[in-house]
N, C-alpha and C positions, 0 to 999 in steps of 0.2 A: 560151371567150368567154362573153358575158351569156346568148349563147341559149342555154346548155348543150350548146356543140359542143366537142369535144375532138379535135384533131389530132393524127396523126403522119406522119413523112417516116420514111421509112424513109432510109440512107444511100445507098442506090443512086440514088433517089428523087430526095432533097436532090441529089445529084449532078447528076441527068440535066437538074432543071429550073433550077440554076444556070448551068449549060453552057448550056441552051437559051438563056437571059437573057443573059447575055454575048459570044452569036451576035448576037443581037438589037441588043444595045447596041453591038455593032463594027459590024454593018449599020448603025447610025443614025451612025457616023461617031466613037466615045466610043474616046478613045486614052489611054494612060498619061499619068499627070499631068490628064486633064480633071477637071472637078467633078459627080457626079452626085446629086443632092436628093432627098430623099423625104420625103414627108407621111402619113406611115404610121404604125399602132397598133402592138402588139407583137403580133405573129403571125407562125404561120412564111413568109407571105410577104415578109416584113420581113428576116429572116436569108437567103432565096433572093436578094431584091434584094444586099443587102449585101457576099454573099460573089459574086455575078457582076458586081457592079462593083470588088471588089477583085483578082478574078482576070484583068480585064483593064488593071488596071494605074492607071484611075481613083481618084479621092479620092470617098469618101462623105461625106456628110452628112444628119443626119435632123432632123425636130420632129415632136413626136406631134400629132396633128390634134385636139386638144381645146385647142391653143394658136390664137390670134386671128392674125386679116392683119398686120395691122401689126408681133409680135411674130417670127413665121417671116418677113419680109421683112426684116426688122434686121439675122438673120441670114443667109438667102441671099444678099442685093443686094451682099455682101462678099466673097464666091467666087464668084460670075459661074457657076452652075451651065449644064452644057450642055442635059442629062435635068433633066425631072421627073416622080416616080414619087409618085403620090398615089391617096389613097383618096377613094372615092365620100360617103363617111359612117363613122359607127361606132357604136355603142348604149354606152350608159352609165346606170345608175341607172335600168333598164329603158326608157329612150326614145333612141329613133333620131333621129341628127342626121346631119344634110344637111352636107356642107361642098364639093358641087360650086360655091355660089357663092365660097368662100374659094377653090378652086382656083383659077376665071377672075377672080380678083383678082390671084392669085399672077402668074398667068400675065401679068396686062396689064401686072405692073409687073416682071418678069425680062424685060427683054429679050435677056437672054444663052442665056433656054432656046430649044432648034430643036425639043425631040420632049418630048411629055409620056403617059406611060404611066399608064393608069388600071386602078387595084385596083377591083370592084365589090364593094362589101361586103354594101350596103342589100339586101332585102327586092328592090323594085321596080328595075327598071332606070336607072342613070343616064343626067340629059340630056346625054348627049354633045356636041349641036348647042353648048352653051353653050360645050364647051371648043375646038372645035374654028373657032368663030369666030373666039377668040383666035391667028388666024394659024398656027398650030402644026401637023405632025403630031403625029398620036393614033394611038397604039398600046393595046392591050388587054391586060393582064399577063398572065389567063388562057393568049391564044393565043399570046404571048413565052414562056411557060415550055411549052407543050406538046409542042414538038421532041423529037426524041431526035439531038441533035450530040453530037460527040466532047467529052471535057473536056477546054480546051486552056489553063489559063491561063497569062498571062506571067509569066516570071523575071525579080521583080523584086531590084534592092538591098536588103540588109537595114534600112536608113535609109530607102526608100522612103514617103511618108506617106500610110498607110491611110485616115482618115477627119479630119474637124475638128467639133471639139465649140465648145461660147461659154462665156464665161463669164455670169454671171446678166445682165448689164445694168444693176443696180445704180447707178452711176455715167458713166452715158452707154450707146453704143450696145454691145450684148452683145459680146464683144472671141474671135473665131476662133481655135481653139488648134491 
């Protein structure tokens, strides 16, 4: 990252707190075929979400959080996501930006999310109180991934569809592939 942090998961690792996360997400109610969102940077929390929302049989969907409300809701409002998995902020170009208020934006206008999981990336602790106004359970990624459950995931069809991507928007509202 910017700070000069360097990550690794080991596979064991990658394993364990995938499993933990798709425990998590079948306690919040997330079945094969739901929609789960994420507002997340490229970090290896991003591939941990990813792969425990496709192991239980969910569709993913991401936008990087340097993209605007209006933009990430063009595409969400179109899969009616269940989960949302969002980051606190991110640093770019050495300054740290805040995007808990785009979350409780996100939030006011999905009405189809019931749980929103928060990545804490910032420095200082996020205000939580803000997101959790927004009606929602709030879950903490950290303590979702910290279990050690079995890896169970489901057997899906080979046609089963993993994630949905958009297209640019270009021509009206960005188009769900």
């Amino acid at each position: 990252s910017e700070r000069g942090e360097l990550q690794q998961i080991s596979w064991p690792e990658l394993r364990r707190q995938v499993a933990s996360l798709a425990a998590a997400l079948r306690g919040m109610g997330v079945q094969r075929g739901d929609r789960v969102c994420a507002f997340l940077p490229n970090t290896p929390h991003t591939i941990v979400a990813m792969l425990a929302v496709a192991s239980v049989g969910a569709i993913w969907s991401v936008c990087s959080p340097d993209m605007g409300p209006l933009a990430v809701l063009d595409r969400f409002r179109q899969i009616e996501p269940k989960v949302l998995i969002g980051v606190d902020g991110y640093v770019y170009g050495g300054v740290e930006h805040d995007r808990m208020p785009v979350l409780s934006e996100l939030l006011a206008e999905l009405p189809s999310v019931q749980h929103m999981v928060l990545l804490r990336y910032r420095d200082e602790a996020a205000d939580a109180a803000m997101l959790a106004a927004a009606g929602r359970t709030l879950h903490d990624f950290a303590a979702l991934t910290a279990g050690d459950t079995p890896f169970a995931p489901e057997w899906l069809p080979f046609d089963h569809p993993l994630w949905v991507v958009y297209s640019s928007g270009t021509t009206g509202l960005p188009k769900p592939i």
